[in-house]
N, C-alpha and C positions, 0 to 999 in steps of 0.2 A: 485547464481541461484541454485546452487549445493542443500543446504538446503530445497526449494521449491518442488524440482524434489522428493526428497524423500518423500514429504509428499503425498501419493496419495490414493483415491481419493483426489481432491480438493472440500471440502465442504464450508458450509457459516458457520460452527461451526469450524473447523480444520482455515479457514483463520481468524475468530474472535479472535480465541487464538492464530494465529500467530502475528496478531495487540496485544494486550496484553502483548506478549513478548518483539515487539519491545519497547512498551510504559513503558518497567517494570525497576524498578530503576537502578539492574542491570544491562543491554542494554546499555541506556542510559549514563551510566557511564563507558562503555569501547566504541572507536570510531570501531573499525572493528567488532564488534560484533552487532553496531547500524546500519551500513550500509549493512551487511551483512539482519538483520533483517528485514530492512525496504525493499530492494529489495526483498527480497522473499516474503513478504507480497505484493509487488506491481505484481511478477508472476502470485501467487496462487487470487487476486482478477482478475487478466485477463482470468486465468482460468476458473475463475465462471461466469465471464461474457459471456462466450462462450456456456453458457448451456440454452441453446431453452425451454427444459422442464419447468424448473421454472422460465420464463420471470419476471412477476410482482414482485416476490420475488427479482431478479437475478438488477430489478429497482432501487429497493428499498435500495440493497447495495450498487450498484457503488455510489449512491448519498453520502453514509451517508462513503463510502471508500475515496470517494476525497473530502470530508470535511477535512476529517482527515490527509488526503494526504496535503494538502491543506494547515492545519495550521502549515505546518511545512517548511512554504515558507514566513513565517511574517517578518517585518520587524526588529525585535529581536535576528532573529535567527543571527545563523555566517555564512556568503557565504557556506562555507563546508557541513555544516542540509542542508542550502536551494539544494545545488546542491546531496546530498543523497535521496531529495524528490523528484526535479522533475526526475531524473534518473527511483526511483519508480513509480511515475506517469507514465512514459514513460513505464515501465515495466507492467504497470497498462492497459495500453491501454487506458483511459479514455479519448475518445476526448470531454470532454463536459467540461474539466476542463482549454482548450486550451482559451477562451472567460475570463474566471476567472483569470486566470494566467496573462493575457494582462491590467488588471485593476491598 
């Protein structure tokens, strides 16, 4: 969370390129640096979602944040990804991912 915290404001440009990071091959390829990333990506989208201002816009990401949140819960993955995502997700706030997740 530490990483997250620094990043402030939280934008919908600043959390794009925090998902990019996580998804980047480096990441990926070290485990506490994947988990580290993926939870601050799940902060900084709850963050965003807490912002009234730009509702429609603020829509538009949580949907297309817990897709991505999402595919990292498939059945491919190794218990350890699935439980660094839903943590995220949980970090994420997204209760609309709770009905998808039960599938």
């Amino acid at each position: 969370a530490g990483l997250s915290l620094s990043i402030n404001p939280t934008t919908p440009e600043s959390t794009g390129i925090m998902l990019e990071i996580a998804k980047s091959k480096q990441i990926v390829e070290n485990k506490e640096l994947r988990k580290t990333a993926w939870l601050a990506f799940g902060t900084m989208v709850h963050r965003l979602a807490k912002r009234p201002q730009h509702m429609a816009e603020t829509i538009q990401l949580k949907r297309e944040y817990a897709r991505q949140l999402l595919s990292g819960v498939g059945q491919k993955d190794s218990d350890e990804e699935k439980m660094v995502c839903l943590k995220a997700i949980g970090n994420a706030g997204l209760e609309d991912t709770v009905d998808r997740l039960q599938e």
